[in-house]
Wavefront OBJ file of the C-alpha trace (Angstrom):
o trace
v 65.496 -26.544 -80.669
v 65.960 -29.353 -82.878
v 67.056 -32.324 -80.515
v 67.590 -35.079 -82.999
v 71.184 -36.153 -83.963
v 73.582 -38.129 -85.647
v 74.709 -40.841 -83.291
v 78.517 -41.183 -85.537
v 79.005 -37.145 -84.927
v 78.828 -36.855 -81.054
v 82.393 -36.015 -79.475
v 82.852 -38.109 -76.187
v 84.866 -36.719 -73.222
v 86.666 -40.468 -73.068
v 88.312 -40.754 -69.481
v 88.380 -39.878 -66.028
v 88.072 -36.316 -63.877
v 90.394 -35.609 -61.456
v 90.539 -32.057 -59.777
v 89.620 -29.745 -62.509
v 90.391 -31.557 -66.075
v 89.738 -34.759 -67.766
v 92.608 -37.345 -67.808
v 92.407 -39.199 -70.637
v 92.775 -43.327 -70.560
v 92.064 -45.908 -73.227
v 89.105 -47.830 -72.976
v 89.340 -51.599 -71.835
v 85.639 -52.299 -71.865
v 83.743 -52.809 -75.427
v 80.378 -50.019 -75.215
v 77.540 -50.524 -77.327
v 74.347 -48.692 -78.289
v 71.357 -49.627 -76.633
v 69.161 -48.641 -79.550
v 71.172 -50.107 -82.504
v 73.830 -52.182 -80.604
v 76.876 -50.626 -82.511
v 79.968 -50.835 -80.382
v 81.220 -47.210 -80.358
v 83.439 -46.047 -77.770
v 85.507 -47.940 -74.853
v 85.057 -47.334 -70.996
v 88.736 -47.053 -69.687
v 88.330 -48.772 -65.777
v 90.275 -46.677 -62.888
v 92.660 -48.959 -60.614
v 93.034 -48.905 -56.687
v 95.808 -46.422 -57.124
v 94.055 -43.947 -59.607
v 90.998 -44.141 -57.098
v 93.032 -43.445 -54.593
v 95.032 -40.142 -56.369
v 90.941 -39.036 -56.819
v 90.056 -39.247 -53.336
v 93.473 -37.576 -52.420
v 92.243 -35.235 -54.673
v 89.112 -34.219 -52.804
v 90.796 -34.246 -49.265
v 93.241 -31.820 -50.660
v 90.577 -29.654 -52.378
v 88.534 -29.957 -48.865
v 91.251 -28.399 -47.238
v 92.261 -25.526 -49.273
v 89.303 -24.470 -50.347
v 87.554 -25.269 -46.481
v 84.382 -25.592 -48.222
v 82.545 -27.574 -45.499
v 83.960 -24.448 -43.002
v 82.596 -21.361 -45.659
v 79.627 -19.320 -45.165
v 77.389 -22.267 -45.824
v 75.778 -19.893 -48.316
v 78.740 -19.642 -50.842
v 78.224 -22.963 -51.103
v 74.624 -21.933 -52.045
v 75.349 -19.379 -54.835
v 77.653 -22.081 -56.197
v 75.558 -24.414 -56.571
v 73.154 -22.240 -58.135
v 75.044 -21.646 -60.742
v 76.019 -24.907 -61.209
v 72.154 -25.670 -61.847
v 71.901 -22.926 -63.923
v 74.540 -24.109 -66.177
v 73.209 -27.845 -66.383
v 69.766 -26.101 -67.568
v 71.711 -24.213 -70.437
v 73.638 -26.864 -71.420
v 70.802 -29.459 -71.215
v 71.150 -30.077 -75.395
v 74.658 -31.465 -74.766
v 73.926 -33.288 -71.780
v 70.959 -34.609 -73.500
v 73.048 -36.076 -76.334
v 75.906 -37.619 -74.642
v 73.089 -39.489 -72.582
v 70.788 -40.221 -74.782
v 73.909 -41.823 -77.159
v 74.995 -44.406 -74.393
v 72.003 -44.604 -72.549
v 68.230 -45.769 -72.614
v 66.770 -42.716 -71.894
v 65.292 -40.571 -75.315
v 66.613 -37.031 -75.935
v 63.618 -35.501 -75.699
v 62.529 -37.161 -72.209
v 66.061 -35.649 -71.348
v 65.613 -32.414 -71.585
v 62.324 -31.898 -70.479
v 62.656 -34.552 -67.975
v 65.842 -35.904 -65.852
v 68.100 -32.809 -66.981
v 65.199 -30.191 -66.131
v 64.577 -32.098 -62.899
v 68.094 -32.506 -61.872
v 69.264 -28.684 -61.621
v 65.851 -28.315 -59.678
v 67.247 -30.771 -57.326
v 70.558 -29.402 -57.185
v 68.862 -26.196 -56.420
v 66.939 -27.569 -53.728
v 69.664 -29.319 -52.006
v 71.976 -25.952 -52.459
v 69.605 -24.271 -50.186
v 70.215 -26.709 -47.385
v 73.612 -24.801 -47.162
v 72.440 -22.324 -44.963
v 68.961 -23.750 -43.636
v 69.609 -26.202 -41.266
v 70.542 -25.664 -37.693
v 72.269 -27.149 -35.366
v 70.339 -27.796 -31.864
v 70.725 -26.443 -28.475
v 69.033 -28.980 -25.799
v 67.461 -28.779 -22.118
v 70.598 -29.683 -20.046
v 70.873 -28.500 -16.194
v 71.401 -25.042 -15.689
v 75.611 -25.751 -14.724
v 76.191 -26.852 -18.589
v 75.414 -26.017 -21.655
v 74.382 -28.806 -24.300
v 74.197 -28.622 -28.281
v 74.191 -31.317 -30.949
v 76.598 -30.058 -33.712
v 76.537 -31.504 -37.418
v 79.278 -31.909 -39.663
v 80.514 -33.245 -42.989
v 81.594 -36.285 -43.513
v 84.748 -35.422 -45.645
v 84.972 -37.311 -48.742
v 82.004 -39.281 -50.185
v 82.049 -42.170 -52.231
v 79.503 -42.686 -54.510
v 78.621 -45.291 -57.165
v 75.491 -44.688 -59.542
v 73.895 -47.414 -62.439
v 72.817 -46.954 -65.565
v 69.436 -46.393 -65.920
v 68.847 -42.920 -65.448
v 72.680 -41.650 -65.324
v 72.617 -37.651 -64.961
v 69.734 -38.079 -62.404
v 71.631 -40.663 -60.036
v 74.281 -38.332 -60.123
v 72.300 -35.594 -59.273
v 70.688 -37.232 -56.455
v 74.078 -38.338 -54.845
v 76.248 -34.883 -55.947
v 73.922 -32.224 -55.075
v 73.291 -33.554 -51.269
v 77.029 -34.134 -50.607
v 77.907 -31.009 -51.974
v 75.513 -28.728 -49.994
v 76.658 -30.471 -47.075
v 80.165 -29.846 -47.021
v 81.749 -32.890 -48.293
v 83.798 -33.848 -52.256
v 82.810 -36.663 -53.795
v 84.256 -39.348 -55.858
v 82.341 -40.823 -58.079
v 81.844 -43.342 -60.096
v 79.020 -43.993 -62.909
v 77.744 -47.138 -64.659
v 80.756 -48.271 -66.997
v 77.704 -48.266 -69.294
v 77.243 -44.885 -69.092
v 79.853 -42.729 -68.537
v 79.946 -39.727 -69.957
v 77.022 -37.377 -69.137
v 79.091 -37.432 -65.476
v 82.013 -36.500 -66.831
v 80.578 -33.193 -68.633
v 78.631 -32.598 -65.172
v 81.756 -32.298 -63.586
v 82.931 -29.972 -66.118
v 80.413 -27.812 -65.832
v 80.726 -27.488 -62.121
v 84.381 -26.224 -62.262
v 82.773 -23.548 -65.213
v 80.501 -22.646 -62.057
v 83.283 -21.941 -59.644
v 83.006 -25.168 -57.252
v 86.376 -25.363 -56.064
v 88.468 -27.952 -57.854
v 88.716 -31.766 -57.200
v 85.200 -31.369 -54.709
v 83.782 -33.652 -57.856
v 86.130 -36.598 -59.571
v 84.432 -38.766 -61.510
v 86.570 -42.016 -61.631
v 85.288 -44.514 -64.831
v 85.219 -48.458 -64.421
v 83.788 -51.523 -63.450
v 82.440 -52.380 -59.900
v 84.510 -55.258 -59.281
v 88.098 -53.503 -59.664
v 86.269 -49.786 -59.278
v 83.855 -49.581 -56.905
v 85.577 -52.237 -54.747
v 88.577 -49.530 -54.595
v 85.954 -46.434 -53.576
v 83.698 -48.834 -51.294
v 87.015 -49.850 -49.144
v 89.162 -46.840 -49.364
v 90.219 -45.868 -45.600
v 89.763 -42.081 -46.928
v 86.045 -42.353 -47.994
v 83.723 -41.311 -45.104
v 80.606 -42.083 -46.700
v 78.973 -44.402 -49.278
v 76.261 -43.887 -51.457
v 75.230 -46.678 -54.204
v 72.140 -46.555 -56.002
v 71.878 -50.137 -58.237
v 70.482 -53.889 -57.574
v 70.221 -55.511 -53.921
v 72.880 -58.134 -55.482
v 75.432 -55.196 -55.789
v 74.344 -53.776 -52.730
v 75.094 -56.869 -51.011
v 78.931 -56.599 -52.302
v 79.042 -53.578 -51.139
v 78.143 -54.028 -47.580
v 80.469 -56.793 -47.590
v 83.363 -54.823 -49.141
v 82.612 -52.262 -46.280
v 82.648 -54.822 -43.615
v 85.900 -56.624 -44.988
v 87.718 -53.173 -45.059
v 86.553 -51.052 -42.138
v 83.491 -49.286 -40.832
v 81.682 -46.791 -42.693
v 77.740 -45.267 -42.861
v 76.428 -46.146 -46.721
v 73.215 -45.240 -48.046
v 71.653 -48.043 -50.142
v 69.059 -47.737 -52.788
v 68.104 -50.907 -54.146
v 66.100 -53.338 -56.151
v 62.123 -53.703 -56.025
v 59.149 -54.918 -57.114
v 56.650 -53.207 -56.805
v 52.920 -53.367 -56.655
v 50.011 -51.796 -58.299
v 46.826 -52.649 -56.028
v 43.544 -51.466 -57.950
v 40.030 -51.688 -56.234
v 37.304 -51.910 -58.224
v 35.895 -48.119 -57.295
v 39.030 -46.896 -58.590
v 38.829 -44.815 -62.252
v 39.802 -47.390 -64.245
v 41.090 -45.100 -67.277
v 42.887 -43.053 -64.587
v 44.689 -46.083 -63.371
v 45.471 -47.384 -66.821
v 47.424 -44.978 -68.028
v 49.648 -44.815 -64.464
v 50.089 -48.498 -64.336
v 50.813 -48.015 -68.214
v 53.064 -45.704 -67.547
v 54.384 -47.127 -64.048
v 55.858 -50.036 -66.424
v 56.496 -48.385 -69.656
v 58.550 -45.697 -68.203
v 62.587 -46.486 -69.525
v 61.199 -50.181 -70.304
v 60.580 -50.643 -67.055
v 64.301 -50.277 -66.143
v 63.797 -48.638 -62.917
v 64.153 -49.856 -59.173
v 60.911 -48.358 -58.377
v 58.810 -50.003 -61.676
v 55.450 -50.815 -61.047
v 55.778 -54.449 -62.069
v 53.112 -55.943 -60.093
v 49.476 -55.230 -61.098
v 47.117 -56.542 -58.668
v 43.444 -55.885 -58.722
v 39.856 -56.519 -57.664
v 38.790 -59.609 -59.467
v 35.251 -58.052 -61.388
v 37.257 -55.602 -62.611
v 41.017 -57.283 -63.668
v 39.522 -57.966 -67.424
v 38.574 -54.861 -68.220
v 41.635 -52.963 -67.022
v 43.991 -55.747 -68.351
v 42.068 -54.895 -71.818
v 43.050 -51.273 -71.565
v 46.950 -51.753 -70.499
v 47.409 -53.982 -72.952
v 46.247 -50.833 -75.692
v 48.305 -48.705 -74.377
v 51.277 -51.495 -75.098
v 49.677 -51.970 -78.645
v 51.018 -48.062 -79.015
v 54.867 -48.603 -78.036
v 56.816 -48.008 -81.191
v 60.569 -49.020 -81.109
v 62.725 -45.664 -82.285
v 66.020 -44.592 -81.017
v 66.754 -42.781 -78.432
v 68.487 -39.871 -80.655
v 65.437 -39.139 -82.829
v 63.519 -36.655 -80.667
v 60.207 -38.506 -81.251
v 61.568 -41.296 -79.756
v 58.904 -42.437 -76.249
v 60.090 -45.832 -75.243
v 63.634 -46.863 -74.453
v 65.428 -49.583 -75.121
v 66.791 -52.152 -72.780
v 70.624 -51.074 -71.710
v 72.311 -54.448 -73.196
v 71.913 -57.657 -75.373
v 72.950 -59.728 -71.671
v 70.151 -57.684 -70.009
v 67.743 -58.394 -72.718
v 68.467 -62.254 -72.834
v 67.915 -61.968 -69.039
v 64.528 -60.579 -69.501
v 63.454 -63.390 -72.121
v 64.856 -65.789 -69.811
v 62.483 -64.950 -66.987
v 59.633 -64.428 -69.181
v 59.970 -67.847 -70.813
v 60.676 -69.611 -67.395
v 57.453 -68.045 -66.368
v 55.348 -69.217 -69.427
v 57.040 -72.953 -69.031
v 55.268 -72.611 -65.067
v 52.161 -72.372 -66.171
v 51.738 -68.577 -66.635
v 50.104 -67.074 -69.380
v 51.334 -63.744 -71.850
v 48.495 -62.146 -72.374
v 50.536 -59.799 -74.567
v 54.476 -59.464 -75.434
v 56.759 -61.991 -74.427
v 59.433 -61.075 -76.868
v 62.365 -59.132 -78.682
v 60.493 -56.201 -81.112
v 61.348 -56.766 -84.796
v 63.599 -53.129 -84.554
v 67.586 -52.783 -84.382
v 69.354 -52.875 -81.290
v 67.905 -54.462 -78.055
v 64.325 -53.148 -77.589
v 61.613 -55.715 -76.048
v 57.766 -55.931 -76.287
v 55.745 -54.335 -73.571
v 54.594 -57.769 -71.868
v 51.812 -58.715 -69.484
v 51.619 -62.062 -67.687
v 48.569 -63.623 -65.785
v 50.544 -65.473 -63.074
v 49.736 -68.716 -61.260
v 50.999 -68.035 -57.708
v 53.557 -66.293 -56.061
v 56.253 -68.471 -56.623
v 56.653 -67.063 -60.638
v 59.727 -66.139 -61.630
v 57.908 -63.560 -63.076
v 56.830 -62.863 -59.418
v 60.254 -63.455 -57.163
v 62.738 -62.127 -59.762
v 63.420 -58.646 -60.538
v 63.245 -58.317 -64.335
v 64.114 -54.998 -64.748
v 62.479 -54.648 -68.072
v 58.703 -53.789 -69.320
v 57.364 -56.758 -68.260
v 54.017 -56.586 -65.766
v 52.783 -59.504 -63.789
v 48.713 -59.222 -62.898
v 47.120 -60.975 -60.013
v 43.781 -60.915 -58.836
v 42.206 -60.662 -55.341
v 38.533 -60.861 -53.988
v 39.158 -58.597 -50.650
v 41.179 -55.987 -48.825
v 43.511 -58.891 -46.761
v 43.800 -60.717 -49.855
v 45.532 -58.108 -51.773
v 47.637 -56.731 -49.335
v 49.151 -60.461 -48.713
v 49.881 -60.568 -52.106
v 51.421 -56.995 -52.332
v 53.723 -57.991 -49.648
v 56.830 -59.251 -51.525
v 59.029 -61.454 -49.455
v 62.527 -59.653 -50.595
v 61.618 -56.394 -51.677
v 59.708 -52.889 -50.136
v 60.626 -50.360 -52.092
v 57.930 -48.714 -53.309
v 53.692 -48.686 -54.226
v 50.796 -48.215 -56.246
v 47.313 -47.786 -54.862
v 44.078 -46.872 -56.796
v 40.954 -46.166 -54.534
v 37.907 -43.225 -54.633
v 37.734 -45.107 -50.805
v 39.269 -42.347 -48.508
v 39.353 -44.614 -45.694
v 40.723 -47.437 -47.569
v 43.533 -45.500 -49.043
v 44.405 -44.454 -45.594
v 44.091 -47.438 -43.709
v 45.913 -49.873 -47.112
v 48.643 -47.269 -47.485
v 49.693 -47.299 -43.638
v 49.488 -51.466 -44.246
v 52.005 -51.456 -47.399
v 55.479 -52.681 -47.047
v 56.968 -49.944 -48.915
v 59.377 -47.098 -48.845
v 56.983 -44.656 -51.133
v 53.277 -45.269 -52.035
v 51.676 -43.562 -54.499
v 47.782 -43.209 -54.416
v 45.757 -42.580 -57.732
v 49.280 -42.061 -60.025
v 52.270 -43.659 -60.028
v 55.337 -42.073 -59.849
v 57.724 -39.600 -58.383
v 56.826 -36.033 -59.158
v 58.925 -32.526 -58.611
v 58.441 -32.494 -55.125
v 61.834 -32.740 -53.974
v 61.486 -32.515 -50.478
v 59.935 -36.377 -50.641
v 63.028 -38.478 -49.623
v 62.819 -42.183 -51.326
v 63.846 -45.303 -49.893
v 63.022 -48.954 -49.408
v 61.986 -51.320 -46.733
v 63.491 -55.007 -46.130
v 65.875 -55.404 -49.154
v 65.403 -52.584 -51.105
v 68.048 -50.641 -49.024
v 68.905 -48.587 -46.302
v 68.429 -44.538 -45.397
v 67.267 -42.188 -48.138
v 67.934 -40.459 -51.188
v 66.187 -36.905 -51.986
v 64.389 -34.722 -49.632
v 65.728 -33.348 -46.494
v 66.711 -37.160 -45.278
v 69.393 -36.893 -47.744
v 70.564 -33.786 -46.412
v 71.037 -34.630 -42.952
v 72.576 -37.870 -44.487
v 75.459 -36.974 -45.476
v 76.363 -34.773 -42.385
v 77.623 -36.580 -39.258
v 76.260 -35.389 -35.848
v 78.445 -34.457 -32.551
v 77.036 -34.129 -29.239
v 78.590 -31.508 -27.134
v 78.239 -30.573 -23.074
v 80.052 -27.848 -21.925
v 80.695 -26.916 -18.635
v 79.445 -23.344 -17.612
v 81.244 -22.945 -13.847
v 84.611 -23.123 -15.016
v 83.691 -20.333 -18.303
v 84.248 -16.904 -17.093
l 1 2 3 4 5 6 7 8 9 10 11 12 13 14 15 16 17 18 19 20 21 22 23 24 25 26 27 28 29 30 31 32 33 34 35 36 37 38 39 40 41 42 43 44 45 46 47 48 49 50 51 52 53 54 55 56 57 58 59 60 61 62 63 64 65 66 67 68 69 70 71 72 73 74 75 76 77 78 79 80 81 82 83 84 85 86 87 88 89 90 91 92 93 94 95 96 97 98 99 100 101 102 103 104 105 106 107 108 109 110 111 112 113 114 115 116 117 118 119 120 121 122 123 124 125 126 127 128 129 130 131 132 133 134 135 136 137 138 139 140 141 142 143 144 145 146 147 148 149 150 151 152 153 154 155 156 157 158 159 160 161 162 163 164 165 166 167 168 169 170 171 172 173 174 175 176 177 178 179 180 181 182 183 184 185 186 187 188 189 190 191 192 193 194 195 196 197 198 199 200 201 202 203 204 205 206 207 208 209 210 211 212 213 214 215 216 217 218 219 220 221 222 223 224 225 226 227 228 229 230 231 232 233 234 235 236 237 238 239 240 241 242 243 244 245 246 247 248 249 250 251 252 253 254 255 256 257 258 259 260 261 262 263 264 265 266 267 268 269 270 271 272 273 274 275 276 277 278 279 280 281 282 283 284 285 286 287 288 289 290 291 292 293 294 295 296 297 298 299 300 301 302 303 304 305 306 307 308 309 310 311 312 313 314 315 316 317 318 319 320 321 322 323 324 325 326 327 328 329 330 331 332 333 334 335 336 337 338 339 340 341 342 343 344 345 346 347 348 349 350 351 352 353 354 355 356 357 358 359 360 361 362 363 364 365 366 367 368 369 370 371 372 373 374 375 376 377 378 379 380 381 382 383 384 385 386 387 388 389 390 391 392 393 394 395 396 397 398 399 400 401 402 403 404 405 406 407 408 409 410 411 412 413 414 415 416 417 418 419 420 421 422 423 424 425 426 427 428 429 430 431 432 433 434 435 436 437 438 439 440 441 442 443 444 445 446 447 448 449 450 451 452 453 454 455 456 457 458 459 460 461 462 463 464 465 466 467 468 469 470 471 472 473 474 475 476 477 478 479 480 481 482 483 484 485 486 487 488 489 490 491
């Protein structure tokens, strides 16, 4: 399979999905190529009413097809296929994406596409798994807790890693009885929109998946506060997830499932494998540009050993080559925007004006379109910007402590928990740190999520609220009755 393309020769399915087709719309907001910056297509934004003919949509699919009230495993062998499907058409998928997106073609396929059908696959499976409970009551009644969907799920997804995020919120909602509306990063539209098509090619029922296209202001504000939506489920910054909260609250009640910023740390002892941790910290920052909620931005290590492993991260950075994200050779990403990468500099250069150091990076790489130098920055204190702000880019802060207190009070990050790096040979101390950490996820001796889909993620203080993957995302997007029933009055 030859993945590489030509950027100019990629059709675009341009518009929304409502029920089973695509409903073409003109495009209102300018789209540009993260790896060359070429404007190329335009995202069309859906109004309050068109949101509202989507979720209308779903309720009506909901009811004819009764797919939350089917043998839970139709829903199953649906879904199935679905995955299936996603896996054989992983070439297109890959090239829509990797067009409007910073993730590379090749890291497509054998990555987020491969790894979403798994997921789907995984949450399918849930169909027909889960039980209801029957609980001690007096011997005169009889008492169950019952689950249910939810109805019709709203869910909003960013740009970073686009078939993924809609993976993680579809696949869940689906298994568990409910449609969804959704809406992707205007950034990054259209690897949804073929997603959706290839679920109707499966047999889902139409309009259980409509992909509305638009901003979050006029968009999302319509999904977040439509009466009709049961559920919400936004994966993006703790700014946005703020909004959305509030939108909630202005407009009624309504459970949401938050995944938000971070900032992660990377806490390295000094009997930890130093190569080993290297390349995971390496990667833990590297990985899209460090455009991820959970990047491991923080490095913070023993003090007799922060040269020497500050040596080797920054030769792993010496390696990054700038190519774009079509050429199937292509390793590191661009970042998503000029705006975003202006951001980045911003923070970097506020930092260095404090009284940090760059060690390494600190700037825009001499390539087309937006892609910026792998950077690492020996901080003051923990009032950096470097430190307090979440870049979002491949920028890694290092800190040093000289005991076990010391570094988790620096870990702890007054605004975010989301997730953690910890390198140790110390069984005991990896135990005894890891219960200590502030964070949704830790990850001890790598860094990283891996196929193991039954791991829900999620973050502490303001890195969200409930959880995304595993079996907490399940039992998320069902709503739970209790029931009593009295048994003298039964014949």
């Amino acid at each position: 399979m030859t993945l590489s393309f030509d950027p100019d020769r990629i059709p675009l399915p341009v518009g929304h999905f409502i029920g089973d087709r695509l409903v073409p719309a003109e495009g209102v907001i300018e789209m540009r190529r993260p790896s060359d910056g070429k404007a190329y297509a335009g995202c069309p934004v859906a109004d309050e009413s068109l949101v509202d003919r989507a979720v209308q949509t779903a309720k009506q699919a909901l009811k004819v097809s009764n797919w939350g009230g089917v043998r839970p495993r139709e829903r199953t062998v649906v879904l199935q296929r679905w995955a299936d499907l996603i896996e054989s058409e992983a070439e297109t998928l890959a090239k829509l994406e990797a067009l409007s997106s910073t993730r590379p073609v090749g890291h497509l396929v054998a990555g987020d596409i491969a790894v979403t059908a798994e997921q789907i696959r995984f949450f399918a499976e849930f169909a027909d798994k889960e039980t209801s409970d029957l609980v001690p009551t007096d011997d005169a009644n009889l008492g169950m807790i019952m689950s249910e969907p939810y109805g019709v799920v709203g869910a909003i997804t960013p740009w970073n890693f686009p078939v993924s995020m809609a993976g993680w919120k579809l696949g869940p909602a689906l298994a568990a009885g409910s449609a969804v509306v959704l809406k992707p990063s205007e950034m990054t539209p259209f690897s949804a929109v073929y997603l959706a098509e290839l679920a109707i090619r499966a047999g889902l029922p139409a309009g259980l998946i409509n992909i509305v296209l638009g901003d979050g202001q006029v968009t999302g504000n319509a999904i977040t506060g439509h009466p009709d939506i049961g559920k919400v489920s936004f994966t993006g910054s703790t700014l946005a997830g703020s909004a959305i909260m509030t939108n909630i609250a202005r407009t009624g009640i309504k459970p949401m499932t938050l995944e938000l910023g971070g900032k992660s740390p990377q806490v390295v002892f000094a009997d930890a494998d130093l190569d080993k941790a290297a390349s995971a910290i390496s990667q833990g920052i590297l990985s899209n540009a460090g455009q991820a909620c959970v990047a491991g931005s923080r490095l913070i290590v023993e003090e007799s050993i922060a040269a020497s492993l500050a040596e080797a991260i920054v030769a792993r950075m010496k390696m990054v080559e700038a190519t774009p994200t079509w050429d199937e050779t292509a390793q590191y990403s661009p970042i998503i925007s000029q705006r975003q990468l202006n951001r980045i500099h911003g923070i970097v250069e506020s930092a260095v004006s404090s009284g940090d150091e760059c060690l390494f990076g600190g700037g825009q790489m001499d390539a087309p379109g937006y892609f910026y130098q792998p950077t690492l920055i020996a901080v003051r204190d923990g009032s950096s910007p470097a430190i307090t702000e979440e870049i979002f880019g491949p920028v890694l802060t290092l800190q040093t402590f000289s005991d076990e207190e010391e570094a988790l009070a620096l870990a702890d990050h007054p605004t975010y928990g989301l997730a953690a790096g910890l390198f140790t040979r110390d069984l005991s101390r990896a135990i005894r740190v890891t219960r200590r950490l502030q964070a949704g996820t830790v990850w001890v001796n790598r860094y990283g999520r891996s196929r193991d889909h039954i791991l829900p993620t999620g973050g502490y203080k303001q890195s969200g609220i409930g959880k995304d993957l595993g079996r907490d995302a399940y039992l998320a997007n069902r709503k739970s009755k209790s029931v009593l029933i009295s048994l003298e009055d039964l014949r």
